[in-house]
C-alpha positions in Angstrom: -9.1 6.6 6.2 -9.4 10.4 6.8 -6.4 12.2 5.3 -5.6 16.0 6.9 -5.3 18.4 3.9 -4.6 22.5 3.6 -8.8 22.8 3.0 -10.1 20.1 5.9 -10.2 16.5 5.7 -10.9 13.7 2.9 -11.3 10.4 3.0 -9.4 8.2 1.3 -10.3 4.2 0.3 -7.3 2.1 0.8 -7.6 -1.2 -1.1 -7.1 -4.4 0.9 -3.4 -5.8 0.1 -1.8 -2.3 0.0 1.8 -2.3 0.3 3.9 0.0 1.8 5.4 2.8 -0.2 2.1 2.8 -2.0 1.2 6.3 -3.4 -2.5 7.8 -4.1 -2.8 10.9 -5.6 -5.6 13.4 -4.2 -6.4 15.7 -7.0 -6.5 19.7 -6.6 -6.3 19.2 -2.5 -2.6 20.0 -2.5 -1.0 23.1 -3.1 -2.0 26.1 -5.0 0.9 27.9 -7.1 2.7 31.0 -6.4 1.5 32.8 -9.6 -2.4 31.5 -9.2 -4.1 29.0 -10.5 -5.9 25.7 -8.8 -4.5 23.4 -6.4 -2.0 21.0 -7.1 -2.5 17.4 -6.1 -1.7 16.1 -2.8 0.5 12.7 -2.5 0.0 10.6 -0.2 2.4 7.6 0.8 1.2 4.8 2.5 3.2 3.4 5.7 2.3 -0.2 6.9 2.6 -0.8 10.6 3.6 -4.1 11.8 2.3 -4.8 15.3 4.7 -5.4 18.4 4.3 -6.3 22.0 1.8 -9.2 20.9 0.2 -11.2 23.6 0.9 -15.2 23.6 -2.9 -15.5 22.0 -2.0 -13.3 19.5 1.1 -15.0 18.3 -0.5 -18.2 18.1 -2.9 -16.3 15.9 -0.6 -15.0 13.7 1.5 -18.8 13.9 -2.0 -20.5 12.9 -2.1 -18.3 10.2 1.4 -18.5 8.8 0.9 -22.1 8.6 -2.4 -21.8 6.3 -0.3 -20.0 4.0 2.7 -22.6 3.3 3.5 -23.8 -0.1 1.2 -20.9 -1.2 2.9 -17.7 -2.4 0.4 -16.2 -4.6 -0.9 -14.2 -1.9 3.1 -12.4 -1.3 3.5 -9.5 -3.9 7.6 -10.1 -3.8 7.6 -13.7 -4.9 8.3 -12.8 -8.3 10.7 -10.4 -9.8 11.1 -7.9 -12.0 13.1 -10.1 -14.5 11.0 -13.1 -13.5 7.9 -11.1 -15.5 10.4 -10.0 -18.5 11.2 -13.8 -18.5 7.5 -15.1 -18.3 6.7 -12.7 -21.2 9.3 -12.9 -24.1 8.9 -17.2 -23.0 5.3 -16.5 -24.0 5.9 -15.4 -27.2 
């Protein structure tokens, strides 16, 4: 993805699976202090669009594919906790 920045444009890889409110940081492309010296980094946040207006093809797409994944929530990133993972590891030791 191309990301607008004070000198131009960079592009910026976005891994598969990225969720949103995901940050990358763009090192010395943000911006430069007051009193001199390089550029700061430039943040950027990642927003996830969900689609609308889908077409009955679409849907049944999207219905074919929720089915696929039932039973099966390793591929959801909110399926376990925060405590769930402090549980798993003192249980571990």
């Amino acid at each position: 993805m191309e990301i607008p920045t004070l000198d131009g444009r960079v592009k910026l890889k976005i891994p598969e699976g990225t969720q949103t409110g995901k940050q990358f940081r763009i090192r010395g492309k943000g911006v430069a202090p007051v009193r001199g010296g390089g550029a700061g980094d430039l943040m950027c946040r990642v927003a996830v669009e969900t689609p609308v207006n889908l077409g009955r093809r679409q849907r049944e797409l999207l219905e074919e594919f929720r089915s696929s994944l039932e039973g099966d929530d390793s591929h959801s990133p909110k399926t376990t906790g925060f405590f769930d993972g402090v549980k798993r590891f003192f249980g571990d030791l």
